[in-house]
C-alpha positions in Angstrom: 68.0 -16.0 40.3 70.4 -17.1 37.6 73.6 -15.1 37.6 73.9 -11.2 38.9 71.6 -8.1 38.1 72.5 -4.6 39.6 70.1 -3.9 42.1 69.9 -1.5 44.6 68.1 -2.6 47.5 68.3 -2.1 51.5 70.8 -0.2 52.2 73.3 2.0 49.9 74.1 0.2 46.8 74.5 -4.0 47.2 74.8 -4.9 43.2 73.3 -7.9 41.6 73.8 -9.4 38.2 71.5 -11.5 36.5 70.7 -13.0 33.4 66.8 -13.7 33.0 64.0 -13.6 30.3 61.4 -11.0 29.7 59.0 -13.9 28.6 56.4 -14.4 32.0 56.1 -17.6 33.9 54.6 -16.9 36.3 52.2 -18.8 38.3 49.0 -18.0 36.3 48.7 -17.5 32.8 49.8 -14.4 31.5 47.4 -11.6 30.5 48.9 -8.8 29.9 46.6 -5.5 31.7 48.5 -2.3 30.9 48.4 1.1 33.2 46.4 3.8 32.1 47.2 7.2 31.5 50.3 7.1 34.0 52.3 9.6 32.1 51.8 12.3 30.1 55.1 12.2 27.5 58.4 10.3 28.3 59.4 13.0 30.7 56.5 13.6 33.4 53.9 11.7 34.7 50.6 11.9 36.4 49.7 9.2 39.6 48.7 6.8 39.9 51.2 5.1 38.1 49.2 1.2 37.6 45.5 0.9 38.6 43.4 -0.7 40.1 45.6 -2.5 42.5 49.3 -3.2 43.9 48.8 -3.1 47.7 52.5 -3.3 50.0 54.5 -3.2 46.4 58.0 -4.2 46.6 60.0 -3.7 43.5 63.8 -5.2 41.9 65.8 -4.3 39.3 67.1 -6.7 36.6 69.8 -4.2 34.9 70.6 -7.1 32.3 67.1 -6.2 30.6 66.3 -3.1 32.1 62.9 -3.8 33.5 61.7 -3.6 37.0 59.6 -5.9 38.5 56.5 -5.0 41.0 54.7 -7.3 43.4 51.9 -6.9 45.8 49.3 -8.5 48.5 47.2 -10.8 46.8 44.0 -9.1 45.9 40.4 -9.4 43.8 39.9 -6.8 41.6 36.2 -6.9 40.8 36.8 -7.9 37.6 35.2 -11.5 37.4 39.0 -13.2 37.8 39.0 -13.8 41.5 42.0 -13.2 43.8 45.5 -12.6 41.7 48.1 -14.8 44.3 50.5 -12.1 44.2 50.1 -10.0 41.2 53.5 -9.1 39.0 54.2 -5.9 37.3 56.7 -4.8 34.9 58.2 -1.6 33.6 61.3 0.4 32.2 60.7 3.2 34.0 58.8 2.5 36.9 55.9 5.1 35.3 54.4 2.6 32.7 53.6 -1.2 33.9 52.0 -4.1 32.3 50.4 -7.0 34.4 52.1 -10.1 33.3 50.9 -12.5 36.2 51.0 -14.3 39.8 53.6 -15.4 41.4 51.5 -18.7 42.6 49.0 -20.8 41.0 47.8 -21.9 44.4 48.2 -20.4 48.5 51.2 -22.3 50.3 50.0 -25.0 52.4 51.2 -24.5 55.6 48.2 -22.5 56.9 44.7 -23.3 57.1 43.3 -20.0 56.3 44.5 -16.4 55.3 45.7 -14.5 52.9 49.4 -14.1 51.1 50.1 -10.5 52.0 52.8 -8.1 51.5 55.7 -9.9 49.7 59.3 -8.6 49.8 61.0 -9.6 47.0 65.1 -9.7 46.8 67.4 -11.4 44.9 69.9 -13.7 46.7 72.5 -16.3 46.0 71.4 -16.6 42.2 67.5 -16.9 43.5 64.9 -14.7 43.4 63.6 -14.9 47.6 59.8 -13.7 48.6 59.0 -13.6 51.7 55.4 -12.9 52.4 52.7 -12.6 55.2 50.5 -15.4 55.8 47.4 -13.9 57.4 43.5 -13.1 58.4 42.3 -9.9 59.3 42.5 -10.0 63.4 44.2 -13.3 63.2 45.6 -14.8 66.4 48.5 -16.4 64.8 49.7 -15.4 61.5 53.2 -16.1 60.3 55.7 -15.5 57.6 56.6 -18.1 54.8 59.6 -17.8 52.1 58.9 -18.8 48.2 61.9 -19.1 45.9 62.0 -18.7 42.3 64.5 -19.0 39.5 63.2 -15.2 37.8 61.8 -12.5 38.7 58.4 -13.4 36.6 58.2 -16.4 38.7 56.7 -19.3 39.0 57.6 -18.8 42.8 58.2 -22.3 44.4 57.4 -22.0 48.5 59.6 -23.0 51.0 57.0 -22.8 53.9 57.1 -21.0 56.9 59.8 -19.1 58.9 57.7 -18.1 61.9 54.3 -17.3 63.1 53.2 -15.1 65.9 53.5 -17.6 69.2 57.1 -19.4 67.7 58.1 -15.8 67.7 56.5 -14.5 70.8 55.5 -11.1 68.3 51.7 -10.3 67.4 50.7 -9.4 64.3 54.0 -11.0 62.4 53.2 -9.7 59.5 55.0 -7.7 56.9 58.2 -8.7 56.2 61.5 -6.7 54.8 64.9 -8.2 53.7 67.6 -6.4 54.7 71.5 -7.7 54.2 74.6 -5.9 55.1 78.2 -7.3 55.9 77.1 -10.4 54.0 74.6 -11.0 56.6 70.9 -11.5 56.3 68.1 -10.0 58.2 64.5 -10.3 58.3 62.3 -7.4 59.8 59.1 -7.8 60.4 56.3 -6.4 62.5 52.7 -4.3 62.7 50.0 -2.9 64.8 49.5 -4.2 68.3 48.5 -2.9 72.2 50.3 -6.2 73.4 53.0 -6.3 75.8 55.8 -7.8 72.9 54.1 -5.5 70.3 56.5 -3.6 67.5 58.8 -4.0 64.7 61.5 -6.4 65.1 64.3 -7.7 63.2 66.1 -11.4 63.8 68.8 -13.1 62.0 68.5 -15.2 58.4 71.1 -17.8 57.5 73.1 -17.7 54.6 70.5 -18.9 51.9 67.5 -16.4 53.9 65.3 -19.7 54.2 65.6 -19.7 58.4 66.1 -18.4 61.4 68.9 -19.9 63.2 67.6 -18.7 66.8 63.9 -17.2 67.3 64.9 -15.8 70.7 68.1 -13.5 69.2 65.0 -10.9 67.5 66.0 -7.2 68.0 63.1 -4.2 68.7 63.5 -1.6 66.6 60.0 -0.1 67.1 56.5 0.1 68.6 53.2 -1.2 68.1 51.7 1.6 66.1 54.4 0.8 62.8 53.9 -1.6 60.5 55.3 -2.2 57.1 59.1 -1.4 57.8 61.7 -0.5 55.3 65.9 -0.2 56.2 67.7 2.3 53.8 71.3 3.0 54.5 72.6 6.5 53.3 75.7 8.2 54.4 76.1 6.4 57.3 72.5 6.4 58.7 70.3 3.5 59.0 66.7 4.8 58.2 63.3 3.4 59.7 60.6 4.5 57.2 57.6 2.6 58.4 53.0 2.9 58.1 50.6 3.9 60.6 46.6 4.6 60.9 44.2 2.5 59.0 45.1 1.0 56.1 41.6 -0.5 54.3 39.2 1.8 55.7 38.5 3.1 51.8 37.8 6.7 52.0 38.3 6.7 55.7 42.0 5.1 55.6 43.9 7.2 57.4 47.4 5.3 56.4 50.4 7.8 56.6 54.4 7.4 56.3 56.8 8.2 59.0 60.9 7.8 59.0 63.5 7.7 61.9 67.3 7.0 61.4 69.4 5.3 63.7 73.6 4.9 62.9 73.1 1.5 64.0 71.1 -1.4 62.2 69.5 -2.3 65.3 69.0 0.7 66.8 67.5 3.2 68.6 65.8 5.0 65.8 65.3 8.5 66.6 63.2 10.6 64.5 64.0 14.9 64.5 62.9 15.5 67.6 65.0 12.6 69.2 62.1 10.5 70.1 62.8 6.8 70.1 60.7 5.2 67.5 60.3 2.1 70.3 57.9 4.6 72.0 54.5 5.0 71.0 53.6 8.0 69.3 57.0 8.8 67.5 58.3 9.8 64.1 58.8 12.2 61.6 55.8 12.8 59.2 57.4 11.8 55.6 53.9 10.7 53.6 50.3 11.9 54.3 47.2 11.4 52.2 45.3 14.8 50.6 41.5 15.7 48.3 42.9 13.0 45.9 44.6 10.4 47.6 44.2 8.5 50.9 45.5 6.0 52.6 49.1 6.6 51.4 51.1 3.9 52.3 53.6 0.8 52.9 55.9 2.0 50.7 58.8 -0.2 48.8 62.1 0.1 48.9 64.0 3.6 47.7 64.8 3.1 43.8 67.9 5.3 42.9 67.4 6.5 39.2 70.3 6.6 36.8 70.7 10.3 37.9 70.8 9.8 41.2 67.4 10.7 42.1 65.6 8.6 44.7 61.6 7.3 44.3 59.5 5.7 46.1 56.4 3.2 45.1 53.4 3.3 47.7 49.4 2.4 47.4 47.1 4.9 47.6 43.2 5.1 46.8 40.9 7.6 45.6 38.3 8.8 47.6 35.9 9.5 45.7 36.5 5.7 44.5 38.3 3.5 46.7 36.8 0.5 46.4 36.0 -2.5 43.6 33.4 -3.9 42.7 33.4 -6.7 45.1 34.2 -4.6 48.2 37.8 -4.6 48.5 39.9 -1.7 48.8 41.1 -0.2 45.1 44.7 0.8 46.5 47.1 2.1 43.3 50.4 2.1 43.0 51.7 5.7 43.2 54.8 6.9 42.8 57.2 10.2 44.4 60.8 11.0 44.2 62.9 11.0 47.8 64.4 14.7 48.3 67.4 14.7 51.3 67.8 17.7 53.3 70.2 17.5 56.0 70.3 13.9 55.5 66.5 13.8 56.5 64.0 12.3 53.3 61.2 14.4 52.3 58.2 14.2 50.0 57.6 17.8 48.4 54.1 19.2 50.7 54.6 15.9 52.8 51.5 14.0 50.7 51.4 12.6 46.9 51.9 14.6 44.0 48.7 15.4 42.2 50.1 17.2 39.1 52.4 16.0 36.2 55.8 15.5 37.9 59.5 15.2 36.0 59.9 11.1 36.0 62.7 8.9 36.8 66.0 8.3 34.6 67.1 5.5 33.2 68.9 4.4 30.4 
């Protein structure tokens, strides 16, 4: 959060300078765990990209020292360290990352119980902004909170809580995704749910992105069968690219990707067939799972390469070894370039590439 950084993040191309230092202080001591085997020479690589885990990643850019930055859900890895509070990755390339930390030394306060899920990280008025899911499995009332931090390696500082399922009047709040155009902020936010005010919604942020102004002024954009939204703006289209199926079921996670596009931020989002997203049962298949990977999903933002090429960064497991030691679910970070044809995105064969693919560009 210091000064700029170019970053491309939400929609087209909203650039951000900033001047930071590689060194990590994060909110746990640093020990550095690199990926293995993620590439095989400077330019291919082979998924999974980092192993064991980076759940819901969301990623930024920090063009003043070329490295990207990667968090996820807080997770135990099996490995005798107990739960990482919102692991950080870094890379130059987005193929080979390093471990370098947590975001917190400790769980926010404002919630008896849960679990710090699914950050979305963005950079904003010189700060770096997380805003993360606060949450049990089936909880009743689980809410979003807001951590601020001065760089991207943290130590991320929380702000408490922006909502939680009954201020809101939306289930399963959970999942949040920054979104700011016009020099106004957004937060969307939403997952699965049979209830009546079920689905993906989005609501207004103030200037700094640390509240709501009104909690009754939240926008649908989609049903109760999404969850972990992402906006990208492209040529004049707003796209929806949102989860659905089971996310932690190991070998039996059925977690898939679909997109709609809308050529308004709040909607409708249609997907090819014209279906409104805001029904049940809609969207265009862009993600599916195959022999090697399952559970492909909750993707972060679309990462433009330095040739134009676009990626994504999902979690995936193998299913013929999806969990850890201790139980949990051994979800990788994988990684896919973002074809357009006829302004639609596509993932070559709709599911994750299995063989050495040509890797992102940047100088």
């Amino acid at each position: 959060m210091l000064q700029s950084t170019l970053l491309k993040y939400c929609s087209g191309v909203l650039y951000l300078c900033l001047l930071s230092s590689c060194k990590s202080s994060s909110g746990s001591g640093a020990q550095t765990i690199k990926t293995t085997g993620a590439s095989v020479n400077k330019t291919t690589y082979i998924n999974p990209v980092f192993e064991p885990i980076l759940a819901d990643p969301t990623v930024v850019h920090d063009l003043q020292n070329k490295l990207f930055y990667a968090y996820g859900t807080a997770d135990n890895w099996g490995d005798g360290k107990g739960q990482r509070l919102v692991s950080i990755l870094q890379s130059k390339d987005l193929v080979h990352w390093t471990w370098i930390g947590t975001a917190f030394s400790a769980k926010p306060n404002w919630k008896s119980e849960g679990g710090i899920w699914a950050p979305d990280v963005v950079l904003l008025n010189g700060k770096y902004v997380m805003y993360y899911a606060y949450s049990t499995w089936g909880d009743p009332n689980p809410g979003i909170g807001v951590a601020v931090a001065d760089k991207p390696e943290g130590p991320f500082i929380d702000r408490g809580k922006l909502f939680d399922s009954k201020s809101i009047d939306v289930p399963n709040s959970i999942d949040p995704y920054f979104f700011r155009e016009k020099n106004h902020n957004y937060l969307f936010w939403g997952s699965f749910s049979d209830a009546a005010t079920q689905g993906t919604y989005g609501v207004s942020l103030d200037n700094d992105g640390m509240q709501v102004p009104d909690l009754n002024k939240k926008f649908k954009v989609a049903a109760g069968d999404f969850e972990a939204v992402v906006i990208h703006k492209r040529k004049g289209y707003y796209y929806f690219i949102g989860s659905k199926g089971s996310c932690c079921e190991g070998e039996k996670s059925s977690y898939h990707v679909l997109v709609g596009r809308s050529k308004k931020l709040m909607g409708p989002y249609l997907d090819r067939e014209g279906r409104d997203l805001a029904q049940r049962g809609n969207g265009t298949l862009l993600l599916k799972g195959n022999d090697k990977f399952v559970g492909t999903g909750h993707t972060s933002r679309i990462i433009t390469d330095d040739q134009g090429n676009d990626w994504l960064l999902y979690h995936a497991m193998d299913p013929k070894r999806p969990r850890v030691s201790t139980g949990g679910n051994r979800r990788m970070l994988l990684l896919d370039q973002v074809i357009w044809k006829e302004d639609w995105p596509m993932i070559e064969g709709e599911t994750s590439s299995v063989i050495a693919k040509k890797a992102p560009i940047f100088k």
